[in-house]
C-alpha positions as CSV (number, residue, x, y, z in Angstrom):
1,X,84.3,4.3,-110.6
2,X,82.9,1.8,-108.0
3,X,79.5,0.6,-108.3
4,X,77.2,1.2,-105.8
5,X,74.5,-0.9,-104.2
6,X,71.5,0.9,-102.8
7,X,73.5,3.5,-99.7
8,X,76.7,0.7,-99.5
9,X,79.8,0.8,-101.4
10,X,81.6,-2.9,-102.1
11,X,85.0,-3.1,-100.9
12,X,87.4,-2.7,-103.1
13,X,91.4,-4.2,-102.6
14,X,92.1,-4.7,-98.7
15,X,89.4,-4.5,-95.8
16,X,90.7,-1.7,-94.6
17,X,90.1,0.7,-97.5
18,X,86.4,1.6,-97.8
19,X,84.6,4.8,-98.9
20,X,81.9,6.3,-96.9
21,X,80.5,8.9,-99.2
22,X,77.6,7.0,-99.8
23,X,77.1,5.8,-96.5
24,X,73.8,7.1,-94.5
25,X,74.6,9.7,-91.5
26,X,73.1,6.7,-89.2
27,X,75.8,4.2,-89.8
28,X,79.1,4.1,-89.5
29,X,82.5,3.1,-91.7
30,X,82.6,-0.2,-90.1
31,X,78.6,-0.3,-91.1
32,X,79.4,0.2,-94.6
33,X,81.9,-2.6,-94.4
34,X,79.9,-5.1,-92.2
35,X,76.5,-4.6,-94.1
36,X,77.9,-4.5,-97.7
37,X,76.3,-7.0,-100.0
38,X,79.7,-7.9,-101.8
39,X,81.7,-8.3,-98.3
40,X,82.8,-12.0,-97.4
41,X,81.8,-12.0,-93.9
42,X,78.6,-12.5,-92.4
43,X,76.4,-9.8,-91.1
44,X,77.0,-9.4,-87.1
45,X,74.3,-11.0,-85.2
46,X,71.8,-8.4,-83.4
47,X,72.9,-7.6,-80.1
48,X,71.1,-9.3,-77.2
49,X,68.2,-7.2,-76.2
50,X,68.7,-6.1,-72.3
51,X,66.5,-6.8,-69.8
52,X,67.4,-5.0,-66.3
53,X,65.9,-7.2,-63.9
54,X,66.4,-10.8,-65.7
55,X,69.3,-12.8,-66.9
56,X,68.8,-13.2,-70.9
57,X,67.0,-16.5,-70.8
58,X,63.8,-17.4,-72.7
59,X,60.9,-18.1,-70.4
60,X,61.3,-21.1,-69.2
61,X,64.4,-21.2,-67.9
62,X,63.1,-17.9,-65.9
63,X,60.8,-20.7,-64.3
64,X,63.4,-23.3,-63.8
65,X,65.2,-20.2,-62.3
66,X,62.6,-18.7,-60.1
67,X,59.6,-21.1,-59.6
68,X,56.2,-20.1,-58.1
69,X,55.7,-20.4,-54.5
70,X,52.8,-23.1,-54.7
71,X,55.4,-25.5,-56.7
72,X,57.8,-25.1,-54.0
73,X,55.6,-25.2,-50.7
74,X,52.5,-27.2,-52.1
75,X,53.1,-30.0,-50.1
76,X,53.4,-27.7,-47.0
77,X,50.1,-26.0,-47.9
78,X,48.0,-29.4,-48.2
79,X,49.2,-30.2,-44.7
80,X,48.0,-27.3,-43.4
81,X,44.7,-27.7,-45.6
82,X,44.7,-31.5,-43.9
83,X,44.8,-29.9,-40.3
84,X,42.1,-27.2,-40.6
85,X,39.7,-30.4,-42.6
86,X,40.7,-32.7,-39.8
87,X,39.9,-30.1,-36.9
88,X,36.2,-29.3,-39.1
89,X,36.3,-33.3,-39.0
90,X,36.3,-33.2,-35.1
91,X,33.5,-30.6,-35.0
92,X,31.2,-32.1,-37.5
93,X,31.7,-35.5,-35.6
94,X,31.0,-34.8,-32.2
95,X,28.6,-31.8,-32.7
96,X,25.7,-33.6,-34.0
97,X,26.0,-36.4,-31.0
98,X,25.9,-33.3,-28.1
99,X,23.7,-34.7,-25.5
100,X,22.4,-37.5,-27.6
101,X,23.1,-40.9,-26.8
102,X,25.9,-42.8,-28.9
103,X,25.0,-43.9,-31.9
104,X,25.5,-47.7,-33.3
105,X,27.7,-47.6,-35.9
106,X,28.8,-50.8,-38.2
107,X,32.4,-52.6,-37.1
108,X,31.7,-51.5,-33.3
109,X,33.3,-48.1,-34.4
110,X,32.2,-44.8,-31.7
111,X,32.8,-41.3,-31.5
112,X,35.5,-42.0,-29.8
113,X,37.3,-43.7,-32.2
114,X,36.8,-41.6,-35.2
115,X,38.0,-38.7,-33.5
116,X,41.1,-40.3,-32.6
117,X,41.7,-41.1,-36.3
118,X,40.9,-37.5,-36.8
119,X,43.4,-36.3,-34.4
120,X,46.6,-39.1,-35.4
121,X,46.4,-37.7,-39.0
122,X,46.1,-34.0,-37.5
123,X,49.3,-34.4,-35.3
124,X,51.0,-36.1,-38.8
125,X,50.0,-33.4,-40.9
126,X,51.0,-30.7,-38.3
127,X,54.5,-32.7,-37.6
128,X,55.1,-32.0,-41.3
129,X,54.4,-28.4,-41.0
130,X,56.7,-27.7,-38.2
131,X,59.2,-29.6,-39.3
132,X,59.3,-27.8,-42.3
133,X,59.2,-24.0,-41.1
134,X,62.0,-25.1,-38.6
135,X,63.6,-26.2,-41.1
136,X,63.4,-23.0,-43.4
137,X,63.8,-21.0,-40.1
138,X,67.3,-22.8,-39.7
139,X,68.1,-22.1,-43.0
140,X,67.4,-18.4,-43.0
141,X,68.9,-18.2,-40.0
142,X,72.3,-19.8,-40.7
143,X,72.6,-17.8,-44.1
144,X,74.9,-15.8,-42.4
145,X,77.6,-16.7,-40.0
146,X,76.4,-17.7,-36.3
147,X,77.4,-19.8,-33.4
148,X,77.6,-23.9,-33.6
149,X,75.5,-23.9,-30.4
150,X,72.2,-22.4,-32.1
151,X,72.2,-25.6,-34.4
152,X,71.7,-27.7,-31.4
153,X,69.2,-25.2,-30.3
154,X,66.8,-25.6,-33.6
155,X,67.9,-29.5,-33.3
156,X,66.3,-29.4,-30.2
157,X,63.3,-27.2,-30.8
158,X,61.9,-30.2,-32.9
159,X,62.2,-32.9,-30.1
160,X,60.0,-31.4,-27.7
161,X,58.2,-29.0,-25.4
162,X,61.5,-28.4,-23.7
163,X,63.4,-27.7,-26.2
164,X,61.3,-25.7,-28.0
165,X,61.1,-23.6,-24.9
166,X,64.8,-23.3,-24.9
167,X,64.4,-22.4,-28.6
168,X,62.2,-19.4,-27.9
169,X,64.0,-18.5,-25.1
170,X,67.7,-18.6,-26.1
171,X,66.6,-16.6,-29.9
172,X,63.8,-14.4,-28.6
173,X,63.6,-11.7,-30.8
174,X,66.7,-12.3,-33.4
C-alpha cells in the first residue's frame, strides 16, 4: 500500500501511472502529479494574472509605455504660459504710463523698448507653439494614406500668411 501525503499520492514506477483516489474533487490527475511532494519536477509557476486593458507589465513600464500628457507636451505648455505672461507683461507696462509722461528709467531704457522685448520673446514662444501643433496636425493627418501634394501644403502653412491661407483653404474641413 502507498503512503499517502496529506490529499496527494507519490508516484509510484513511470509518470504516467498515478492514482487519484485521494485526490480532492478540485484538482485534477495531472494536479496530483504536478503538486505531489515526492515528484521530481518543480511545481508549475502561477499563471500570469490577466489584465484586459494592459499588456502584463509591472508599472513602470506601463509609464514608459504610456506617459502623462504634461511629460510629453510640457515644453509646449510653458510656451503658451510664456505668451499669456508676456501679453500681461505688455499690459502691466504700458497701463500705468496712460496719459502720464515717460518715465526716466536707468540705461536710457522707455516704454518703448521694454515692450518690444516683451513682444520678440512673445513671437518666439508663439513660433514654438505653432510649429509644434502643425507639426502634430501633419502627423495625425498623414497616419493614413494621403496625397504628396498636402505635405507641401502643411510645409508651407509654416512659412507664412500665404501659405497658411492656402493651408486653410485647400484642407477646410478634413
Amino acid at each position: 500500500m502507498a503512503t499517502t501525503y496529506g490529499p496527494y499520492t507519490p508516484v509510484s514506477g513511470s509518470a504516467l501511472s498515478f492514482s487519484t483516489q485521494n485526490v480532492p474533487d478540485d484538482h485534477t490527475r495531472e494536479d496530483s502529479v504536478l503538486m505531489n511532494p515526492m515528484s521530481p519536477y518543480p511545481p508549475p509557476p502561477p499563471p500570469p494574472k490577466f489584465d484586459p486593458g494592459y499588456s502584463n507589465l509591472d508599472l513602470d513600464e506601463k509609464r514608459k509605455e504610456y506617459p502623462s500628457i504634461f511629460s510629453i507636451w510640457w515644453q509646449e505648455a510653458g510656451a503658451c504660459f510664456l505668451v499669456l505672461a508676456m501679453m500681461a507683461a505688455v499690459v502691466g507696462t504700458t497701463f500705468p504710463h496712460h496719459d502720464k509722461p515717460l518715465p526716466q528709467w536707468p540705461y536710457n531704457l522707455s516704454i518703448n523698448t521694454l515692450v518690444a522685448i516683451y513682444f520678440i520673446i512673445l513671437k518666439a514662444a508663439m513660433l514654438f507653439v505653432l510649429s509644434e501643433a502643425l507639426g502634430q496636425l501633419k502627423w495625425n493627418w498623414f497616419s493614413e494614406a494621403r496625397p504628396l501634394s498636402h505635405l507641401a501644403t502643411y510645409d508651407d502653412a509654416a512659412r507664412g500668411p500665404w501659405g497658411a491661407f492656402t493651408f486653410v483653404w485647400q484642407l477646410r474641413g478634413r
